[in-house]
Wavefront OBJ file of the C-alpha trace (Angstrom):
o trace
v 30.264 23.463 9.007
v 30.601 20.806 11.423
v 34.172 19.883 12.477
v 35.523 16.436 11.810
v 37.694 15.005 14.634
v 40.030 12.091 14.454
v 40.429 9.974 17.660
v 43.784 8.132 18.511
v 40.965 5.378 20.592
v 43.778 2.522 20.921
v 42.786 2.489 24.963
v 39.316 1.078 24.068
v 40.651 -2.024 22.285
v 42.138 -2.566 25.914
v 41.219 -3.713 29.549
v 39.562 -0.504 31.056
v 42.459 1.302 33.452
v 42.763 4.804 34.329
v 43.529 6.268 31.076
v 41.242 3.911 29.034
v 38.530 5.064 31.595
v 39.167 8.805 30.470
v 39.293 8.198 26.526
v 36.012 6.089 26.744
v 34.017 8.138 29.014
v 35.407 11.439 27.390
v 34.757 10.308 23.938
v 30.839 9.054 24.944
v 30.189 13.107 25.741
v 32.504 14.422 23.317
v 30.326 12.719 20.139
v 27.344 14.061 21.444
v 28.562 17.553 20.236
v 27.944 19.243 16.566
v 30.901 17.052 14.648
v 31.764 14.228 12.764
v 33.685 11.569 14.774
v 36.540 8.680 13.950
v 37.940 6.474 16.283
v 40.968 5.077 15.300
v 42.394 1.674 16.600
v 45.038 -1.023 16.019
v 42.652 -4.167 16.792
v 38.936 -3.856 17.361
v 37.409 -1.522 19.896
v 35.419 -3.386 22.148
v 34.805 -0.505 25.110
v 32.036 1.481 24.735
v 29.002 1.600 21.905
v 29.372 3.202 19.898
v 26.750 2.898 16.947
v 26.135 6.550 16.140
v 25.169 7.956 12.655
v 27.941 10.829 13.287
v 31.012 7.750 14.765
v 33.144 5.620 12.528
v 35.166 3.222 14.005
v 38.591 1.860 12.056
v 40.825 -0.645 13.317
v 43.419 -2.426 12.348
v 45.196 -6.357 13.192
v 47.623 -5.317 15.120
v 48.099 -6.436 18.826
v 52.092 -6.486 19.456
v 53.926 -3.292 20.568
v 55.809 -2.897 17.709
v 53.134 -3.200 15.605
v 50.764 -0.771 17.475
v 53.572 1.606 17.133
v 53.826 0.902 13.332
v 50.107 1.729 13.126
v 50.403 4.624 15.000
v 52.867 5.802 12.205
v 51.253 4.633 9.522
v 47.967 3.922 9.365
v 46.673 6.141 11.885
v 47.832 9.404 9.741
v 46.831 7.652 6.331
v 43.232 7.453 7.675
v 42.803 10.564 9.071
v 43.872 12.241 5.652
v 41.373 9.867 3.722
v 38.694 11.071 6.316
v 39.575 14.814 6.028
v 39.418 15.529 9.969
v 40.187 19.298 10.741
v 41.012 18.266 14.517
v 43.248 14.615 15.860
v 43.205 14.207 19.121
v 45.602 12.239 20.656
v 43.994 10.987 24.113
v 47.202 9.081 25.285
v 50.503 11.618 25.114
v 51.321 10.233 21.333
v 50.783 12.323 18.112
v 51.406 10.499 14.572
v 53.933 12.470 12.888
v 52.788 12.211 9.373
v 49.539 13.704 10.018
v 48.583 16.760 6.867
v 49.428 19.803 7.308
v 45.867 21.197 7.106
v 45.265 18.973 10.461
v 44.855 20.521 13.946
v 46.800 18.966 16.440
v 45.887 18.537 19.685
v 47.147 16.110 22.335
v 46.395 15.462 26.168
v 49.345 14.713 28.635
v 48.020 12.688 31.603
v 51.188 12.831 33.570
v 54.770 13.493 33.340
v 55.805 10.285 35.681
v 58.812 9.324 33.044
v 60.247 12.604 34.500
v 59.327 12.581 38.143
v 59.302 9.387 38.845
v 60.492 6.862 36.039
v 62.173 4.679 38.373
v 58.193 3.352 38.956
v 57.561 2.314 35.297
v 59.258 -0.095 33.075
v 62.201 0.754 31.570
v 60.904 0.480 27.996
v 57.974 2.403 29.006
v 60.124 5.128 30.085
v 62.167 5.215 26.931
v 59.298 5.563 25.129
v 58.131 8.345 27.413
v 61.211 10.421 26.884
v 61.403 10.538 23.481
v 57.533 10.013 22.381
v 55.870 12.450 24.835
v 58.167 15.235 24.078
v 57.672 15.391 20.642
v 54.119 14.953 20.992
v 53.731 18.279 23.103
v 56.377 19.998 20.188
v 54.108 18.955 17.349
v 50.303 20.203 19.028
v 48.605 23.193 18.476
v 47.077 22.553 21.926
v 48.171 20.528 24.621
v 45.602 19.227 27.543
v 46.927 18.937 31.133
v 44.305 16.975 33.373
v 45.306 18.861 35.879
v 47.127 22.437 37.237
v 49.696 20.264 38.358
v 50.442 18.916 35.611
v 50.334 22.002 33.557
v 52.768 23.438 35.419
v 54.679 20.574 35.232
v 54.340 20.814 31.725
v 55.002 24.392 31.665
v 58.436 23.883 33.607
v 59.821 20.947 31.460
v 58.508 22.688 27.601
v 58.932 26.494 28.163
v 58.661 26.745 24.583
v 55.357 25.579 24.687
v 53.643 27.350 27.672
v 51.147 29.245 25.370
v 49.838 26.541 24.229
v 48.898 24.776 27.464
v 45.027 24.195 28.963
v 43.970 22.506 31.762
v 40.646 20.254 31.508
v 39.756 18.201 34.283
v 38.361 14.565 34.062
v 35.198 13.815 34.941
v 33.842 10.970 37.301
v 31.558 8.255 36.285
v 29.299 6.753 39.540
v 28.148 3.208 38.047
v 25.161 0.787 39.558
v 26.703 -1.341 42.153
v 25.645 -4.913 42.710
v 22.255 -5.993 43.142
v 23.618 -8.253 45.404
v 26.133 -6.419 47.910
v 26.285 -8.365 50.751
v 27.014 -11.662 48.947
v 29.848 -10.217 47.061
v 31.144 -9.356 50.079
v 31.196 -12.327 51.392
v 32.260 -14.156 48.743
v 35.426 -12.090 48.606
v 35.995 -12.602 52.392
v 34.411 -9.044 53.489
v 32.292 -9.633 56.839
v 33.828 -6.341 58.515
v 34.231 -2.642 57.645
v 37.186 -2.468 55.767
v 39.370 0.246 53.790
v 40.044 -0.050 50.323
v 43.378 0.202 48.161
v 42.339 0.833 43.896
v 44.796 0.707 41.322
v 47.573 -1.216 39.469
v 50.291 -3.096 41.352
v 53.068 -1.445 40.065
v 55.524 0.417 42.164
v 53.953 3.917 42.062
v 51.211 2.993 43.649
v 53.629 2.759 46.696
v 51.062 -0.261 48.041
v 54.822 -1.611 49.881
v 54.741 1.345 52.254
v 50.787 1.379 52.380
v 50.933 -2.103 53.527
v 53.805 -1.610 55.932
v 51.853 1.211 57.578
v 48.973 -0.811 58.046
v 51.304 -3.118 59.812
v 52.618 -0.805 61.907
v 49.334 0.016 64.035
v 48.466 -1.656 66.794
v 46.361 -5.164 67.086
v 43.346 -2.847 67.790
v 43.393 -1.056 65.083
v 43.577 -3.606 62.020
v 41.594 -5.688 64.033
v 38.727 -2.757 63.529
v 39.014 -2.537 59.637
v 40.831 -4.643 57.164
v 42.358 -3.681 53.858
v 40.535 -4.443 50.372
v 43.069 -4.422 47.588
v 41.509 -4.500 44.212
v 43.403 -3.814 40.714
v 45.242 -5.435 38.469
v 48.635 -6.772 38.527
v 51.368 -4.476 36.910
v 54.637 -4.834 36.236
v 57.930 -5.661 38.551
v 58.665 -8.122 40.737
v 56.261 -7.306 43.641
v 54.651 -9.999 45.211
v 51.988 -8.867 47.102
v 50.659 -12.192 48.254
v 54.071 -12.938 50.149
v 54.654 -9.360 51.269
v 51.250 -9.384 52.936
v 52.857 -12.379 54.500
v 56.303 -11.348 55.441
v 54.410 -8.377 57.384
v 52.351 -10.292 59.356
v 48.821 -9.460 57.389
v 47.988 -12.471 56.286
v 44.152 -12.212 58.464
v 43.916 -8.177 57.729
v 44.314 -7.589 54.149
v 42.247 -9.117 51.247
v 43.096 -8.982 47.659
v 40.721 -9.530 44.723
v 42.169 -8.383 41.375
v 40.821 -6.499 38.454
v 37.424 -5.830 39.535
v 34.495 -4.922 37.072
v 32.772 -1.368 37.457
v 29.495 -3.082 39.537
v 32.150 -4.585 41.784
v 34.247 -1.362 41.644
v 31.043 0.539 42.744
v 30.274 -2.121 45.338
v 33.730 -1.709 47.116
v 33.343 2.242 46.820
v 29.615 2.147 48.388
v 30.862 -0.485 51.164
v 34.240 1.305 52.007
v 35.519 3.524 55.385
v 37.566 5.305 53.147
v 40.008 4.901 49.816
v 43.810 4.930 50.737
v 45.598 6.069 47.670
v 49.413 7.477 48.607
v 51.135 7.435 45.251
v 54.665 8.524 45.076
v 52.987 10.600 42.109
v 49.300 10.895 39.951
v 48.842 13.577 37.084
v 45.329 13.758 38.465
v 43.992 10.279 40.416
v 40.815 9.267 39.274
v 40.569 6.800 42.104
v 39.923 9.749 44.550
v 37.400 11.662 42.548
v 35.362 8.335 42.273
v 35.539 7.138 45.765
v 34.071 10.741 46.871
v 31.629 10.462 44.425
v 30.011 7.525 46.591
v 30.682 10.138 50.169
v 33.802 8.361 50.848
v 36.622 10.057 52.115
v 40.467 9.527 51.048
v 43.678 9.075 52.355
v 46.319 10.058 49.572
v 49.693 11.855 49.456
v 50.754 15.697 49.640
v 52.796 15.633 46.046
v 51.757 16.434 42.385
v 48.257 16.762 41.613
v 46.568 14.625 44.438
v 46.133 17.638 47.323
v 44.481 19.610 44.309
v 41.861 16.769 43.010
v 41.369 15.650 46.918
v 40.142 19.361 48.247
v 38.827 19.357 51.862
v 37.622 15.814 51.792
v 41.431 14.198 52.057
v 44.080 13.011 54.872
v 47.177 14.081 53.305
v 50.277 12.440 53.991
v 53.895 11.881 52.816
v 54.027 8.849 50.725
v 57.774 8.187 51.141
v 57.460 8.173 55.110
v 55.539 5.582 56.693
v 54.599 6.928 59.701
v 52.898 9.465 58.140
v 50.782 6.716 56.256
v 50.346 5.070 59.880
v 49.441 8.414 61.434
v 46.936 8.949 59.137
v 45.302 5.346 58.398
v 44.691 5.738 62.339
v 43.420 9.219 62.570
v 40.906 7.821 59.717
v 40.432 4.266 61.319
v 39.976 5.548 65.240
v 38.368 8.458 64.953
v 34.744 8.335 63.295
v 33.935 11.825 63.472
v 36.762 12.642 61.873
v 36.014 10.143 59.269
v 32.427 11.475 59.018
v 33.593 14.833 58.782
v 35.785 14.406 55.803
v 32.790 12.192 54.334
v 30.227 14.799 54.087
v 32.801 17.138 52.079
v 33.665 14.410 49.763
v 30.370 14.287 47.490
v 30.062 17.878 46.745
v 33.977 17.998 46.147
v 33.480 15.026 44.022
v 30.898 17.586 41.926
v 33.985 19.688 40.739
v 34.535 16.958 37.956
v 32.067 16.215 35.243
v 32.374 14.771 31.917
v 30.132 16.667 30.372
v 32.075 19.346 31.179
v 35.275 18.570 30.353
v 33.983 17.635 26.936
v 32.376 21.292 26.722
v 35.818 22.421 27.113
v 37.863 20.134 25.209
v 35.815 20.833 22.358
v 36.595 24.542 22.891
v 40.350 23.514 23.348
v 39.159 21.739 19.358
v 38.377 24.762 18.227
v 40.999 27.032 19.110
v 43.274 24.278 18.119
v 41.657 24.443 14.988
v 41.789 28.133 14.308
v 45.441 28.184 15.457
v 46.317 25.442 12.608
v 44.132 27.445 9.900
v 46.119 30.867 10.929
v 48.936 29.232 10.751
v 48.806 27.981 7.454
v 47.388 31.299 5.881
v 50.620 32.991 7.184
v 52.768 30.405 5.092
v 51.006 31.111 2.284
l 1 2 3 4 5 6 7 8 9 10 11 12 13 14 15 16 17 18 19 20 21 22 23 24 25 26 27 28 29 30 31 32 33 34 35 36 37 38 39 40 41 42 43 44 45 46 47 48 49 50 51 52 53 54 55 56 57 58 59 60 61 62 63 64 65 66 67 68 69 70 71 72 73 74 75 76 77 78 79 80 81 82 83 84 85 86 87 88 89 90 91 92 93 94 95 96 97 98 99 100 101 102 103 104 105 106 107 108 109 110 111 112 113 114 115 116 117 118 119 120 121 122 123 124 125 126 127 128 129 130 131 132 133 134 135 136 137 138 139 140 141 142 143 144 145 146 147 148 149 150 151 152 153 154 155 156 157 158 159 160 161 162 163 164 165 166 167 168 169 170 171 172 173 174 175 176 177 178 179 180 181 182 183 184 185 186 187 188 189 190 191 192 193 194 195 196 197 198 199 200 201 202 203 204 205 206 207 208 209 210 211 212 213 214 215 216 217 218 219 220 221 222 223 224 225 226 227 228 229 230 231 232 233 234 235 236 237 238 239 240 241 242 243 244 245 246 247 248 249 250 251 252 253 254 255 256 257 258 259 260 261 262 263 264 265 266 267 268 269 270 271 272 273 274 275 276 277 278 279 280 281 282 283 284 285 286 287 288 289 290 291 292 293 294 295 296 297 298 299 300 301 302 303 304 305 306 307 308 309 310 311 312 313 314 315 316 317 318 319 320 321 322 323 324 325 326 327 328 329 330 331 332 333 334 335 336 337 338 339 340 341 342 343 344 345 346 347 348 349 350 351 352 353 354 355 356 357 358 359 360 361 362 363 364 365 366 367 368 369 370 371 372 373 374 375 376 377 378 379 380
């Protein structure tokens, strides 16, 4: 009997980001296995295609916070008992509460930065975090780490809940770049070899202390590569067009926005290396996909990043700045080096597949599922 799963798929009504990135791409292999599929939205899903005989989509009007979280409460479980799933899935740390009782539960947790570093998000975010996440993790049958790091993270701040914890790495998606590289290049102010920043500006990202490191090495040195910033803005008051100012980078660094996945690819393909220090990542799909294209990356020596980066990373400390500077220059001045790290990066980049996280997710599914149904005979 094929198993029917209920998607929480509010991400892909969204502008793709990290997170939306995972639910989208995990979803596309996930419905290619023996089940019956809903994806579940507040306002219309317009990531992915999904036109499938065995994928029903169901959204909602609802675009304001408050009313996404009213969905999430109330629609959300109403459908999923009209559909009869066996497994939800909640993709994005959030499990309805009202879901039946006959209903595995299964959730994944991408990252536990409301704990380890909440001063980084928005405050409402955080509150959210704290009290949303945790129940969440109480109410699954299985709970989905994207990484050992997390998981033990996990592990450490639930001990209630440690048998219930799996670890399923992401995959990495390598899209088509441009058709025409060197004109995009150009037209973004790119006529040198240049090193390449991806992500939200927000202050996690820790793009202040990136950009002061860069500062900090000699004329020489900048003069060599310049810095491609690309992502959208975040929240908090960071103004990155006067900081890159106030530092003296005005002629080094470039910034470009929200990028689209050709573009992203472009950068990737065109790039020295990615410099990624975040004062903390649950996993850091950045990395995998800039070693996917035989880049290597510069990123920080906390949470999951020395585990995703392998033998193919600079690490550094990514509250000291002169370990930023050391390394940007041991990456920048020494090609070897560089090259070195580069021809590890591809094959570590191989570690992560989609199709193989969705193998094991839908194994997590099924355990989930027998859990729930064992559970419920020993009530009876």
């Amino acid at each position: 009997m094929k198993i029917r799963v209920g998607i929480d798929a509010r991400l892909l009504s969204e502008q793709v980001t990290g997170i939306g990135r995972y639910t989208a791409e995990l979803t596309k292999e996930l419905v290619k296995q023996d089940g019956t599929f809903f994806l579940y939205s507040p306002k219309n899903i317009d990531v992915g295609d999904w036109k499938l005989p065995n994928v029903t989509l169901r959204a909602a009007g609802f675009k304001s916070r408050l009313g996404k979280m009213c969905w999430s409460q109330s629609y959300l479980p109403y459908w999923a008992s009209i559909d009869r799933v066996d497994v939800f899935w909640g993709a994005t740390h959030r499990l309805p509460y009202l879901l039946p009782a006959s209903v595995a539960r299964v959730v994944t947790i991408h990252d536990l930065v409301w704990k380890h570093s909440g001063e980084s998000m928005r405050p409402v975010s955080r509150w959210l975090e704290n009290r949303l996440m945790p129940a969440a993790v109480r109410l699954a049958d299985r709970v989905v780490a994207d990484s050992n790091s997390t998981a033990m993270d996990l592990k450490v701040e639930f001990p209630s809940v440690v048998s219930k914890i799996r670890t399923v790495y992401p995959g990495v998606t390598v899209f088509p770049s441009l058709a025409q590289r060197p004109e995009y290049l150009v037209s973004i102010g790119v006529v040198q070899p240049y090193f390449l920043f991806v992500g939200t500006l927000e202050p996690r990202k820790n793009l202040h202390r990136l950009l002061r490191a860069y500062a900090g090495l000699d004329d020489a040195s900048r003069q060599r590569c310049k810095m491609v910033i690309a992502g959208g803005k975040g929240w908090g008051s960071f103004d990155v067009h006067s900081f890159i100012s106030d530092v003296g980078l005005k002629d080094s660094v470039v910034v470009i926005g929200y990028v689209s996945d050709a573009e992203l690819a472009t950068l990737y393909e065109n790039a020295q290396f990615l410099a990624m220090p975040s004062l903390y990542e649950g996993f850091g799909l950045p990395i995998v996909e800039a070693m996917s294209y035989g880049i290597p990356v510069l990123t920080s020596q906390t949470s999951s990043m020395p585990e995703v980066a392998g033998d193919a990373g600079v690490l550094v400390d990514p509250f000291d700045e002169m370990s930023i500077s050391a390394g940007l220059s041991s990456l920048l001045n020494n090609e070897c080096y560089r090259n070195e790290l580069a021809s590890r990066a591809t094959s570590n980049a191989r570690r992560f597949s989609w199709q193989n996280a969705a193998k094991k997710m839908w194994a997590v599914f099924e355990e989930a599922r027998y859990f729930r149904d064992s559970e419920l005979e020993n009530h009876c």
